[in-house]
N, C-alpha and C positions, 0 to 999 in steps of 0.2 A: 492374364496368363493363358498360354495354352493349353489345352486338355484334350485327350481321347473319353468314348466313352469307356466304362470300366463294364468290359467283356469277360474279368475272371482270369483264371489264369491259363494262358492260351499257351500250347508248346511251338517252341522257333524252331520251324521246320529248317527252316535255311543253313541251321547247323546242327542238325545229324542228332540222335540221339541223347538226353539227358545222362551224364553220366555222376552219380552222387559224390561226393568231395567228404576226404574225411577230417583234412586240415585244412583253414583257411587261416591267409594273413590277416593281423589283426590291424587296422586303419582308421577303425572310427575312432568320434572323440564325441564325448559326451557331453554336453548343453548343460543338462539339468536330470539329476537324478529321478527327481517325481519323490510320488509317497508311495509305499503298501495299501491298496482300497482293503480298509475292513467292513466285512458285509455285515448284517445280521443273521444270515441264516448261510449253512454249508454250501446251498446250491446256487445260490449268488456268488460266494467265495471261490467256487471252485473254476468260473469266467475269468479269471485274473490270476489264474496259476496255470503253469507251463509243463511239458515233459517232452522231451524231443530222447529219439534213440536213432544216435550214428547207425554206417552202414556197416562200422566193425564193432557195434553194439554197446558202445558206450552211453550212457542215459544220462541226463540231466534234464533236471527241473527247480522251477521257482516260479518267483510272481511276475506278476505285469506289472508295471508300476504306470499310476498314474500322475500326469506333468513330464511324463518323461521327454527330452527331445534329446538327439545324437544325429552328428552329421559324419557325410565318409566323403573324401578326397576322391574326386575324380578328375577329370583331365582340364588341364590350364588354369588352374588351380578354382577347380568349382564345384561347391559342392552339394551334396545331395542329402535332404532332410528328413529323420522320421520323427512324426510328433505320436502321441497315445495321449486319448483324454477317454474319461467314463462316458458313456454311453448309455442309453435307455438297456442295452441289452448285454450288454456288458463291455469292454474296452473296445474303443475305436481308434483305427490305422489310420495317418493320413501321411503322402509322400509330395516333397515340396524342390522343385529345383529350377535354377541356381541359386535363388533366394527361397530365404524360408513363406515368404507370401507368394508366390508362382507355384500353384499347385498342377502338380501332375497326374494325382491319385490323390480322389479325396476321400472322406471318411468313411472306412468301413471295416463293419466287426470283424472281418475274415481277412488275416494278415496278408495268408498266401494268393488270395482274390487281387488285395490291391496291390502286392507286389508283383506281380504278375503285369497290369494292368501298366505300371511305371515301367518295367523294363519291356513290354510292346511298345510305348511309348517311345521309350528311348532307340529301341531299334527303328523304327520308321519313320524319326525325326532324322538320323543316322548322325545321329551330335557326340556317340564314340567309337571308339574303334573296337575293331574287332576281339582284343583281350579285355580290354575293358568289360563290354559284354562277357567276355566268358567270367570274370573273376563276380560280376554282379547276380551271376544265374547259381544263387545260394542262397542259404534260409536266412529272411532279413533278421529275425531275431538274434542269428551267429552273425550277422553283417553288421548291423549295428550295435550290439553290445547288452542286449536283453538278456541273450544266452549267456552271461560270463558272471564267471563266479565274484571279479569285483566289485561289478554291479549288484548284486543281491547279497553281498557282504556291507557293502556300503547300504544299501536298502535298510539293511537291519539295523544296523548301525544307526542312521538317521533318525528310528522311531524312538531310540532311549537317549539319545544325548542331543542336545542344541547345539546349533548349527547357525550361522549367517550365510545364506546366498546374496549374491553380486549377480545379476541377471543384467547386470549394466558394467560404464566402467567404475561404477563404486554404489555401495547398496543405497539402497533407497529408506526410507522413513519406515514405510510397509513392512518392510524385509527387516531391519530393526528392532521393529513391535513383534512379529513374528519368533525374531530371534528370542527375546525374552518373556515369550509365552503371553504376550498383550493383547488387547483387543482395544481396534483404533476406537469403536463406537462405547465399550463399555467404559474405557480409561483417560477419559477427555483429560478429567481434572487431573492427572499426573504424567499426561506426558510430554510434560519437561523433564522427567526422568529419563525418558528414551531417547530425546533432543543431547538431553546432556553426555547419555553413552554415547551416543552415534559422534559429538563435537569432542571426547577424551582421547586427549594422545595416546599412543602405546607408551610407557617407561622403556628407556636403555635396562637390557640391549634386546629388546621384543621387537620385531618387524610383521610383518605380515603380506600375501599375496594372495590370487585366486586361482585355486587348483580345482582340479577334476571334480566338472558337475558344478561348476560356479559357485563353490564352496569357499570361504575366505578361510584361509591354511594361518596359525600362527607359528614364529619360530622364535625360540627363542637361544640366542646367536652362541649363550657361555657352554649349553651343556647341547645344542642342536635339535632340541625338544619338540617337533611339529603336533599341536593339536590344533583341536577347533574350539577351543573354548578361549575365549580375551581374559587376558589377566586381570581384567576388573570385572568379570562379568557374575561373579557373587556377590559383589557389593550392591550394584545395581539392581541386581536382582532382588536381595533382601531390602535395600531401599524401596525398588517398586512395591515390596509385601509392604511394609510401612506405610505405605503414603496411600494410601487404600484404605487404609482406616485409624491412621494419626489423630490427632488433632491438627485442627487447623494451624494454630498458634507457631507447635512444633517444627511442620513442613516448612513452613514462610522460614523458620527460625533457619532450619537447613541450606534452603536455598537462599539468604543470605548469605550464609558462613562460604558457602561453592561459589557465590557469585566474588565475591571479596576474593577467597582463594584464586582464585582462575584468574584477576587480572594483578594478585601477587608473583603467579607462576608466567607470567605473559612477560611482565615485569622484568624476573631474572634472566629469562629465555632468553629478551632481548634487549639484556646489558641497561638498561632504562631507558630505552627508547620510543615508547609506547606514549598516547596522550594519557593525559592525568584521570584519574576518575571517575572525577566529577564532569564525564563527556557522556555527548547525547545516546552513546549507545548502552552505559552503564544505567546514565539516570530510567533511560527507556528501560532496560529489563527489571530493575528495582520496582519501577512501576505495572509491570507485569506478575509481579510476584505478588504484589501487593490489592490486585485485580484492579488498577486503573490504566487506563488508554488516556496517556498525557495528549494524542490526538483530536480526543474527545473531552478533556477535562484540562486543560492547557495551565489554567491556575490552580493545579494540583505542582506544575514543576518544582515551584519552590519547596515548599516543604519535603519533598521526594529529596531534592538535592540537598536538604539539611540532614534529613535522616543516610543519607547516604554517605556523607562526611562522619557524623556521627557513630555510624556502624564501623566503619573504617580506622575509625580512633579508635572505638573497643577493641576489633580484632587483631591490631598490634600492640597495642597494652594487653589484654588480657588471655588473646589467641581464642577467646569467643564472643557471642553476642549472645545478653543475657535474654532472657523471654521477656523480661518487662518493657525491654527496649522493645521487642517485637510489638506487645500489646499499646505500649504507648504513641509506635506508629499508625495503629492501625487506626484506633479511637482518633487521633490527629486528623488522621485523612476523611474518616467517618463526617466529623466535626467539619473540616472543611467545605466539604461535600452539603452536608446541610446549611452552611452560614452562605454557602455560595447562591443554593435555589432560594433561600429567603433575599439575601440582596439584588438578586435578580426579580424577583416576582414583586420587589418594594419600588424598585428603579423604574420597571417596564411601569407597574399602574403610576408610579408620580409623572412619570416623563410621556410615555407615550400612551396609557387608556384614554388621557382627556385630550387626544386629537380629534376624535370622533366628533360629527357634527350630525343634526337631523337633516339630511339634504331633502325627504320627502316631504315635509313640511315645508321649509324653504321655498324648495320651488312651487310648491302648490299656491304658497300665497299664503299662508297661514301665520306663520311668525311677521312681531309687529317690531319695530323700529323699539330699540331702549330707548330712544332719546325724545324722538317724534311721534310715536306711537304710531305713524307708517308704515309701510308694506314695507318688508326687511328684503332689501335684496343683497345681502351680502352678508358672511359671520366671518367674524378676526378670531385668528388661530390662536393668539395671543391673550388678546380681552376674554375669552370667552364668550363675546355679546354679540347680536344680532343688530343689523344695524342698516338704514337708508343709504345709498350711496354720497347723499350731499352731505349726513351726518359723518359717514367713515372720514371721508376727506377730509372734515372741519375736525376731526378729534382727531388726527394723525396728521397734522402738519406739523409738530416737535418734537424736539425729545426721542425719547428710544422711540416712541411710537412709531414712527415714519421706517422703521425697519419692520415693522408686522407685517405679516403675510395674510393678506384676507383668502375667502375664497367667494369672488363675485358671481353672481346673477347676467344674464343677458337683460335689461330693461325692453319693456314691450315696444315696438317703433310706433306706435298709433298713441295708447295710452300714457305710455315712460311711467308709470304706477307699480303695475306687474309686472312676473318675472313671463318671459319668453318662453313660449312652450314647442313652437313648431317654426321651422326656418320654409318660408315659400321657395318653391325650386325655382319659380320663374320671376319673380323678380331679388330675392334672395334676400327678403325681410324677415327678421325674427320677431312675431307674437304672440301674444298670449292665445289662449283660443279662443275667447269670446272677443276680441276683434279681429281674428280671423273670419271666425263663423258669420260671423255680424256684418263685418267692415270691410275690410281687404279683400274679400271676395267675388263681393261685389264688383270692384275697379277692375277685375282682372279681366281680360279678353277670352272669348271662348276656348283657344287652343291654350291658355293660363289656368283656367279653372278644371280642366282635364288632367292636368299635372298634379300627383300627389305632393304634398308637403311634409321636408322631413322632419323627424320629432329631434329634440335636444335634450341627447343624454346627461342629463347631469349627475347621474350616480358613478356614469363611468367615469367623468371628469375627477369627480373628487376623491375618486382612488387614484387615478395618476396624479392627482396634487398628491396627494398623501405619500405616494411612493419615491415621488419626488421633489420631496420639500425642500429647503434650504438647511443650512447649518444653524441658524438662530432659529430654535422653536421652542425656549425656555423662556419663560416671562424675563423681563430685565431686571437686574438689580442681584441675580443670581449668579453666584460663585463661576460658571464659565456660562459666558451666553453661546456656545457654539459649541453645545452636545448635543451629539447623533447616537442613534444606536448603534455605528461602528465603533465611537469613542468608549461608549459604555461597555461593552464587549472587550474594549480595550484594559478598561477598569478593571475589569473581572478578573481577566486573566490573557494578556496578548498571545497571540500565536509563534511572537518570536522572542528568542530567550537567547544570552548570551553565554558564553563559554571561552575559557580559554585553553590552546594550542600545548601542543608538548614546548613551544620557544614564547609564550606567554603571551601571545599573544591573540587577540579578543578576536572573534567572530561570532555570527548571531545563525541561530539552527529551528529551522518548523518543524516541531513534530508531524504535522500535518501532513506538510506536502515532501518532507525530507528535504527541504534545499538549506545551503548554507548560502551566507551572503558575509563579508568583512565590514562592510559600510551596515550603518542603521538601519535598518527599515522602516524606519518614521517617515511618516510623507514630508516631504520639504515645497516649500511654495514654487511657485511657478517661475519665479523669478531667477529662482536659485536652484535651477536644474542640473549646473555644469558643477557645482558646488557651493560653499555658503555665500552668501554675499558679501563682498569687500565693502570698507568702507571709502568715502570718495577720495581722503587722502592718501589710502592703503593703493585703490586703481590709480591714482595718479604716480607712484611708483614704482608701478610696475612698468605703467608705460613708459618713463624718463628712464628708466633700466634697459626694455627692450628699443628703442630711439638710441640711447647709446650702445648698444651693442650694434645695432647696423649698422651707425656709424662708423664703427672699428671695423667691421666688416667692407664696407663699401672702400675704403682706405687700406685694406689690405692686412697681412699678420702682424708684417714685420715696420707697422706702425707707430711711433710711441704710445705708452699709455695716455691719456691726460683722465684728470678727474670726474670725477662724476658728478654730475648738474645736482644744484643744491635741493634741497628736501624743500616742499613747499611748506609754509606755516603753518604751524599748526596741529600739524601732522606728524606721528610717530616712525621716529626710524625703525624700518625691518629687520638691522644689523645688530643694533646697538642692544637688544634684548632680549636676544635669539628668536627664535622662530613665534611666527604671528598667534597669538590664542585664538583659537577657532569658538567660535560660540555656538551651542547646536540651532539646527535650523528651528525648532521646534519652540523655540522661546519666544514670548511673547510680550513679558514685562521683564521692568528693571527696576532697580536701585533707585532712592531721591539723585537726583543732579546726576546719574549714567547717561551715557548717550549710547545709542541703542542701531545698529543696523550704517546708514550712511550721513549720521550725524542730527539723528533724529530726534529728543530728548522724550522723556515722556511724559513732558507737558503737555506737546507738542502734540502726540496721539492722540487727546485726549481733547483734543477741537472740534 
């Protein structure tokens, strides 16, 4: 923005003498009323109150107010802004134009200083014209609306009755809390009180707009009523005193009964058009009433959606919800919450504490072979033992074993005894060190032995196995050999939960991450990307379908029909049954004598 320095208030010579003005047109429009500053002592108070006496002796006085801003029309439709905020030394001027961040005068305590200071400005930028200029060379206080008895009517007004400002195109959360004498930092745990005023319709026949000073006006249309106060705004109010020092029990108890109500009146609103209740946006604030983040506790949903059915049945039988029910959710969720971190804490030590292996021992040489009392170069993830490499091989050549996951050793290139400790750069051998130091050293040429040799981490290795182990890390013979800690996670509580549609039909919702999907979210094999897998005589009809449709095609419309190529053996017709049963991808056994996937049995599997 541009700016002059503020020289005070300078007289424009250019036209002629000052002449005082006893009426001015009135133009401004007021922003924002501001407050009354109340000081503590007289002589700070008296920086903030006003007395101006016309040239035909008319006097008038009031306050300054602080927050105040007012803008006044000037030419081509732009306009020019005065803000007041408290100051060290008492109210500060700042004048802003065409926008209110383009300062042209900035802050200072002496009105007539900076007003001065913007209309030099505006003369020697020569941005208007010459009445313009004349109607602006007047007290800003009577220019923009300080001086006027509605503003310091309304001032007073303001200190005794509540009020909502709209400093936007609609109030903010702030302006809200405000309204009902809140305080965002002291009132955390209640306000969903003020969420819920600020989200409450007006009743027919109540409307509302934003008048003078960004004040939101109510009217109410039968008897033409305008106040500032909402038709619900002593309910709220007395709820906010409530919920401040309730009990716990009773609040919850509340905001259920509002929560049900509110998508009763959603309901009638709109004819029953609305999804059913048990949706992710219900079960989610149930759970927020209740202090859980289903984002965070994912196997908390179900029970939240039973109690939520459950409150829903009271409130139309009974038209409320008892306290027991409250209490007996709460203990539920409690109980869940604890049975969850013990099955978690039981799961993680059976499945994943005994991954852990001593790798520094290991590779030191120190663990001796189970079998051969040898130098162990390798431990199975599975056996739990330490083991020779000619031993591993010999006890894992059948049976489930040949699916264990070792984590092997490098064997020494000299010795084959010990484990590898350092990789030669130059000829790129892995030894131990005492036949490095010893042996290999030795052979190597001068410009060989100058070359460092690098070390073999093996601690880092076995945390990358570790991070990325396989799906079988459960001993065999166990209820699923191909649980991970995603699957377990799964157990607990999945991330994705079903629901159905206002037309009933199913789709799946992440707390999480908010997305919806219609299809599962189960992984499906690789095979069966595009969809589940057919079976060989299910693919074989489809393709004798699409083969005779080309045919009819390639032959033209107006073709006879002929029949349709006979079904191969064996094989179920498509027609005859109606539509194909989908099996989910996610299955993996079957029935004695089913045949399973592309006519696979599962005896058959099991080879």
């Amino acid at each position: 923005s541009s700016q002059e320095p503020n020289t005070g208030a300078l007289p424009l010579m250019d036209r002629g003498p000052h002449v005082p003005k006893t009426e001015i047109e009135k133009r401004h429009k007021i922003r924002l009323f501001g407050k009354i500053y109340r000081a503590e002592n007289e002589e700070e108070q008296a920086l903030y109150k006003f007395m101006h006496q016309r040239i035909d002796g008319h006097i008038s006085e009031g306050f300054i107010p602080v927050g105040f801003l007012s803008t006044l029309p000037a030419e081509k439709d732009e306009l020019i802004f005065l803000s007041v905020r408290e100051g060290a030394a008492g109210p500060e001027f700042q004048t802003s134009w065409p926008s209110e961040k383009n300062v042209v005068a900035d802050w200072n305590v002496n009105p007539d200083a900076m007003w001065g200071a913007a209309l030099t400005f505006f003369e020697k930028k020569g941005v208007f014209a010459e009445e313009t200029l004349e109607y602006l060379d007047a007290d800003p206080f009577v220019l923009f609306g300080v001086d006027d008895s509605i503003t310091q009517k309304a001032l007073a007004r303001l200190e005794i009755q509540p009020h909502l400002l709209c400093s936007t195109h609609r109030p903010t959360l702030d302006e809200w809390f405000s309204y009902l004498k809140a305080d965002p930092m002291m009132d955390q745990g209640v306000e969903w009180v003020v969420q819920s005023f600020a989200e409450t319709e007006l009743p027919t026949p109540w409307t509302c707009y934003k008048g003078v000073g960004s004040i939101v006006c109510y009217v109410n249309h039968t008897d033409n009523c305008v106040t500032w106060k909402h038709p619900f705004y002593d309910y709220f109010a007395q709820l906010l005193q409530y919920c401040r020092t309730g009990p716990a029990e009773e609040i919850q108890k509340i905001r259920v009964n509002r929560l049900i109500w509110s998508y009763e009146t959603a309901t009638m609103s709109s004819g029953g058009h609305v999804d059913p209740l048990l949706s992710p946006e219900y079960v989610e604030q149930l759970g927020e009433i209740f202090g859980v983040d289903l984002a965070d506790h994912p196997y908390l949903v179900r029970p939240v959606k039973a109690f939520l059915k459950q409150f829903a049945h009271d409130y139309r039988v009974k038209e409320d919800i008892s306290r027991d029910e409250i209490l007996r959710c709460m203990e539920t969720l409690e109980q869940d919450k604890i049975k969850n971190e013990v099955m978690r804490s039981t799961w993680e030590e059976a499945l994943f504490a005994d991954l852990g292996w001593e790798v520094g021992p290991l590779a030191d040489g120190k663990k001796a072979c189970e079998e051969c009392r040898k130098t162990a170069l390798s431990y199975c993830l599975e056996c739990k033992d330490y083991l020779c490499l000619p031993c591993f091989e010999r006890l894992h050549q059948k049976g489930h074993r040949q699916s264990h996951v070792p984590f092997r050793l490098i064997p020494c290139h000299m010795c084959n005894l010990m484990p590898a400790k350092l990789r030669c750069s130059f000829t790129e051998k892995s030894l131990c060190h005492e036949c490095y130091a010893t042996r290999h050293i030795k052979e190597l040429p001068p410009e060989g032995r100058e070359m460092r040799p690098l070390r073999i981490n093996y601690a880092r290795q076995s945390n990358e196995q570790r991070s990325s182990l396989p799906a079988a890390t459960m001993r065999p013979g166990t209820a699923d050999t191909s649980f991970t800690a995603g699957s377990y996670e799964s157990a607990l509580g999945t991330d994705w939960h079903q629901f159905y549609d206002a037309k009933g039909i199913k789709y799946y919702h992440n707390f999480k991450t908010g997305e919806r999907m219609r299809w599962s979210p189960s992984n499906t094999p690789a095979q069966s990307q595009a969809g589940t897998p057919r079976s060989e005589a299910s693919r074989n009809n489809v393709q004798s379908r699409e083969k005779h449709r080309e045919r009819r095609a390639s032959k033209g419309s107006n073709a006879p029909t002929k029949a349709l190529p006979a079904l191969p053996t064996g094989g179920p017709s498509p027609w005859a049954s109606g539509p194909q049963t989908i099996r989910p991808p996610y299955r993996t056994t079957a029935g004695p004598g089913v045949k399973v996937g592309g006519g696979v049995g599962l005896a058959d599997t099991l080879q």
